[in-house]
Phi, psi and omega in degrees: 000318174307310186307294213278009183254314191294306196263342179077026195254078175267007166350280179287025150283319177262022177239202204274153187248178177237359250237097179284128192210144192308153165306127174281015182278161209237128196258126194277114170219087202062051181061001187240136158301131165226138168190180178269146188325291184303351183254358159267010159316331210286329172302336194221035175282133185307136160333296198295347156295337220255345167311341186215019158283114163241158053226178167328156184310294164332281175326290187325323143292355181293121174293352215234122194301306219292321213273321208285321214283324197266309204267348190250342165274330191289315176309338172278308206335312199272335186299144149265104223244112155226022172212135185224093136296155173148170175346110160328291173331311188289325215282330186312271189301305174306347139319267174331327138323255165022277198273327166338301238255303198287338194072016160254168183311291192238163185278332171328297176275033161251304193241072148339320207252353195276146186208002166208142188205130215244109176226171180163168173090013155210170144313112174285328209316299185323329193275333192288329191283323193272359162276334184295307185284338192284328208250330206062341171257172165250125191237150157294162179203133204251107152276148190221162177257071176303168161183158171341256212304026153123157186268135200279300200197165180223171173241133205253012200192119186290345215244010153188202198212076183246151143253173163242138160310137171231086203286327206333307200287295214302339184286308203263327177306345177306254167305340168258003161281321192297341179293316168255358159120358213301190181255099150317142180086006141005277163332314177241024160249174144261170163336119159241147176265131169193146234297140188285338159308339179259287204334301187299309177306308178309333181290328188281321178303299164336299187310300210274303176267012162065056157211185227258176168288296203299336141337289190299311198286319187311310175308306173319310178284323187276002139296334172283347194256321195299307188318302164326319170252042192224047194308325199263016167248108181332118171322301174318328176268354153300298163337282172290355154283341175258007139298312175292302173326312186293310202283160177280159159329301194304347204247355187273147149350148167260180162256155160215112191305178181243114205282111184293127143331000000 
């Protein structure tokens, strides 16, 4: 709403929107709902948006990055696309998909109409030049601050790269993402591809040992970095040490000596 007070640009309201994002399907793990943070955002997009929101319901779930990245430009291509947000990384390759697919220069001469691009969840600075050449024009743009514990700030203003505090989230959130469960760290990562046979196993694992998949791979990777720098210590005892490591106090074993005889 600040944007749209400052600037009078309500133009990209009545064309196609954009917010590249994790799948919004939602995973049951002990009763409490998981998923990834941007995609249950997908869930709680205002009504008057969703009419010109893309890409499909469909697309939008697909887990496999490369395919929803491929599906979601042929599906804009035809759009008069004119507000696009997401991760810059993500935002990166669906660019780059794009002129690929159209065979134009810049995304501008693809999307005439596109005029504001909405970003946040890394450092842009890196980014910046390589968004100048893709989209071709100078367009407006909001950054905002996400993180685990809740969205922070926006930048509130074209005319200089200040934010407002959203302080209110920063109070409660803390505890009520923890209550549902979300996958934290979403924001500051990228996209990673991985093999759909190690995918099925983590579901199954996930499944048998009450953690999320992204969990599981996760469990995974840091038994594998610990064995690497610890070569000369049995997997198995790594294992249970990333484990132990995991659990709360409250869940730990007590020693109680054993009284000599």
């Amino acid at each position: 709403m600040h944007y749209i007070v400052e600037t009078n640009n309500t133009a990209f309201l009545n064309k196609k929107i954009i917010f590249l994002q994790g799948s919004p399907v939602l995973e049951d793990v002990n009763g409490i709902k998981t998923g990834r943070l941007s995609g249950i955002v997908a869930h709680y997009t205002p009504r008057f948006l969703r009419k010109n929101t893309l890409p499909s319901w469909e697309t939008n779930c697909l887990e496999d990055w490369e395919e929803k990245v491929e599906k979601v430009s042929k599906e804009t291509l035809k759009e008069d696309m004119a507000a696009i947000g997401g991760i810059p990384p993500w935002v990166v390759m669906y660019f780059e998909k794009l002129l690929y697919l159209s065979g134009k220069k810049t995304v501008s001469d693809i999307f005439p109409s596109f005029s504001l691009f909405v970003y946040g969840g890394v450092n842009f600075s890196p980014y910046k030049n390589v968004f100048k050449k893709l989209i071709g024009k100078k367009i407006d743009s909001i950054e905002y601050y996400p993180a685990s514990e809740g969205f922070f700030a926006y930048q509130d203003s074209q005319k200089e790269e200040v934010f407002l505090a959203v302080a209110i989230f920063a109070v409660f959130t803390t505890v009520a993402f923890a209550k549902i469960g979300f996958h934290f760290g979403e924001f500051m990562g990228l996209p990673v591809r991985i093999d759909s046979d190690l995918y099925d196993q983590a579901k199954s694992h996930a499944h048998a040992e009450r953690r999320t998949i992204s969990g599981q791979i996760e469990f995974w990777a840091m038994i594998g970095k610990a064995a690497l720098d610890n070569p000369d210590l049995p997997i198995d005892f790594v294992r249970d040490l990333m484990i132990a490591k995991g659990e709360g106090k409250s869940l730990a074993t007590p020693f109680i000596p054993q009284s000599k005889h």
